[in-house]
C-alpha positions as CSV (number, residue, x, y, z in Angstrom):
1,X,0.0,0.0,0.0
2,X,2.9,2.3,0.9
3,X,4.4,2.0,-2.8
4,X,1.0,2.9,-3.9
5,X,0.7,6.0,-2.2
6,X,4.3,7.3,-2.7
7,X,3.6,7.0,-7.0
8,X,0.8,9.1,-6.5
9,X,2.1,12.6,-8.0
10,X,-0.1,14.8,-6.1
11,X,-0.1,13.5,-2.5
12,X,3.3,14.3,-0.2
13,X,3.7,11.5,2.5
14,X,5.4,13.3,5.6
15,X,7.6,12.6,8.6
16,X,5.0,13.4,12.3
17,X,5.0,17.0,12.4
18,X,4.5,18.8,15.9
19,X,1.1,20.2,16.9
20,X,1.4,24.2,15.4
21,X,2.8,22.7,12.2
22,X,-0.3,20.1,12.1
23,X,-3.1,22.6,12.4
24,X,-0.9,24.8,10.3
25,X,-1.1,22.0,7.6
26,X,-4.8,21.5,8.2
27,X,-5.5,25.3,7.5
28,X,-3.8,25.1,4.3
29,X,-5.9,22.3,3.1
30,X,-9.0,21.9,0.7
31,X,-9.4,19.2,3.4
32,X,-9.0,16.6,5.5
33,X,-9.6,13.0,5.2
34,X,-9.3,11.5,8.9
35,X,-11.1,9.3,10.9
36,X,-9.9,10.8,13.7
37,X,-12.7,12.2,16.3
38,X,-10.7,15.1,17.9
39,X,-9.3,16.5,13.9
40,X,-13.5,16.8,13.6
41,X,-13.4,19.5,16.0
42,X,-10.4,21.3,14.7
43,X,-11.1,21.3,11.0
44,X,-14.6,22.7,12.0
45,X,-13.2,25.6,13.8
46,X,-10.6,26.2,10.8
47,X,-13.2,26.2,8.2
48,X,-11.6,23.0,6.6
49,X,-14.1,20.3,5.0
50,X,-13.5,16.9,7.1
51,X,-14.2,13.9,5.3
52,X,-14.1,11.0,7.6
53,X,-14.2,7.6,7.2
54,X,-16.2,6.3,9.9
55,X,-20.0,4.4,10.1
56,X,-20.4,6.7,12.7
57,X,-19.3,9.6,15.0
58,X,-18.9,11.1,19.0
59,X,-19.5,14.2,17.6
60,X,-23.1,14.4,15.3
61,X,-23.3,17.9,15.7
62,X,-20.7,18.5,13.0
63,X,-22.4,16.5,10.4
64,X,-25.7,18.4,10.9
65,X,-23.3,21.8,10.9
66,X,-22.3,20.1,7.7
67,X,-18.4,20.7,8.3
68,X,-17.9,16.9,8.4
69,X,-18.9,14.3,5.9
70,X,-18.7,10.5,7.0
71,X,-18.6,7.9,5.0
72,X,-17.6,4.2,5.2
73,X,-14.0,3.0,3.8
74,X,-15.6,2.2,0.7
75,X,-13.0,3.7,-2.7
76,X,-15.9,4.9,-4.7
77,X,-17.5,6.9,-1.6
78,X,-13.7,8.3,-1.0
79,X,-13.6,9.0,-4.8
80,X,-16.8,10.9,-4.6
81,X,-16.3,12.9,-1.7
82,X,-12.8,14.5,-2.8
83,X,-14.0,14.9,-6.1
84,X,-16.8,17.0,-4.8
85,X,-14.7,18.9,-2.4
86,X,-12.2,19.9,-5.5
87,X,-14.7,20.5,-7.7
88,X,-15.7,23.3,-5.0
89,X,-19.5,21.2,-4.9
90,X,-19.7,20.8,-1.8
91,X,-21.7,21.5,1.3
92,X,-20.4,24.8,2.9
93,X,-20.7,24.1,6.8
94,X,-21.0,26.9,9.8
95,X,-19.3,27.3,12.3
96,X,-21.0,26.3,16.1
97,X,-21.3,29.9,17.6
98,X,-19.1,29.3,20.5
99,X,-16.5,28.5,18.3
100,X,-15.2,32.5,18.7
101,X,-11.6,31.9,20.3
102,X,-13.1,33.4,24.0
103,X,-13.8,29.9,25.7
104,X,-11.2,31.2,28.5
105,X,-14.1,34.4,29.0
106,X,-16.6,32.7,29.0
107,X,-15.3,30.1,31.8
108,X,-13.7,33.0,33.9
109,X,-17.5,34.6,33.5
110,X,-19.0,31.8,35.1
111,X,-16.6,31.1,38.2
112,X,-16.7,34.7,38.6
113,X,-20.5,34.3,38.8
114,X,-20.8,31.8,40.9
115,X,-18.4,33.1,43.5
116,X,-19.2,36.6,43.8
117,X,-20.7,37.5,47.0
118,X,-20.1,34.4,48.8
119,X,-18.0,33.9,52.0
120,X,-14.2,32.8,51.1
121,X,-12.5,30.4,53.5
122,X,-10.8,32.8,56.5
123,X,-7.1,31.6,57.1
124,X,-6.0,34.0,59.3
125,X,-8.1,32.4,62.0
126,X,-7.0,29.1,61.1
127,X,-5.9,26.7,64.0
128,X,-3.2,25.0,63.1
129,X,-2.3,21.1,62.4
130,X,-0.1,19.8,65.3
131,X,1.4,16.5,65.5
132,X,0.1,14.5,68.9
133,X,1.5,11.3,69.7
């Protein structure tokens, strides 16, 4: 299978790259075959079609967003689905809402809410652990 894939003029087999350089890669894609759960996510968030080959997925919401195609390891369903991608007919998914870049606000927002106003633990009159054998 290796042979196969190294003849093949317009597909470049690379060495594990680090994590930048992977979503880097990603980014710069017309898209993504995977069938990979957690490259679902991150091809949704970059705006990258993700064809994966999977019966089935932990993540549904991103074929009804329509930024993930599955499809089962079958050549003329993988032939059908990149040739739709490069012939720019394909389905144009959005982009889930929260998917802004400010998860980090949003968290702090919600500790913040729930602690305001309540009593914080008082160490100052805090009796002290003593060893008593």
């Amino acid at each position: 299978m290796l042979g196969k894939l190294t003849s093949l003029a317009n597909l470049r087999l690379i060495d594990p790259v680090r994590y930048l350089e992977f979503v880097r890669l990603m980014k710069e894609s017309r898209f993504v075959l995977t069938d990979s759960g957690g490259i679902q996510e991150e091809t949704t968030a970059l705006e990258v079609p993700s064809l994966t080959m999977r019966e089935n997925t932990e993540r549904p919401v991103r074929v009804a967003l329509c930024t993930n195609t599955l499809f089962r390891k079958d050549k003329r369903q993988i032939d059908r689905c990149i040739t739709k991608v490069l012939c720019a007919n394909f389905k144009r998914g959005t982009v889930p809402a929260l998917y802004d870049g400010r998860p980090s606000q949003r968290i702090a927002g919600v500790i913040v809410d729930q602690t305001v106003g309540r009593p914080t633990a008082n160490t100052t009159n805090a009796v002290p652990c003593t060893n008593t054998q």
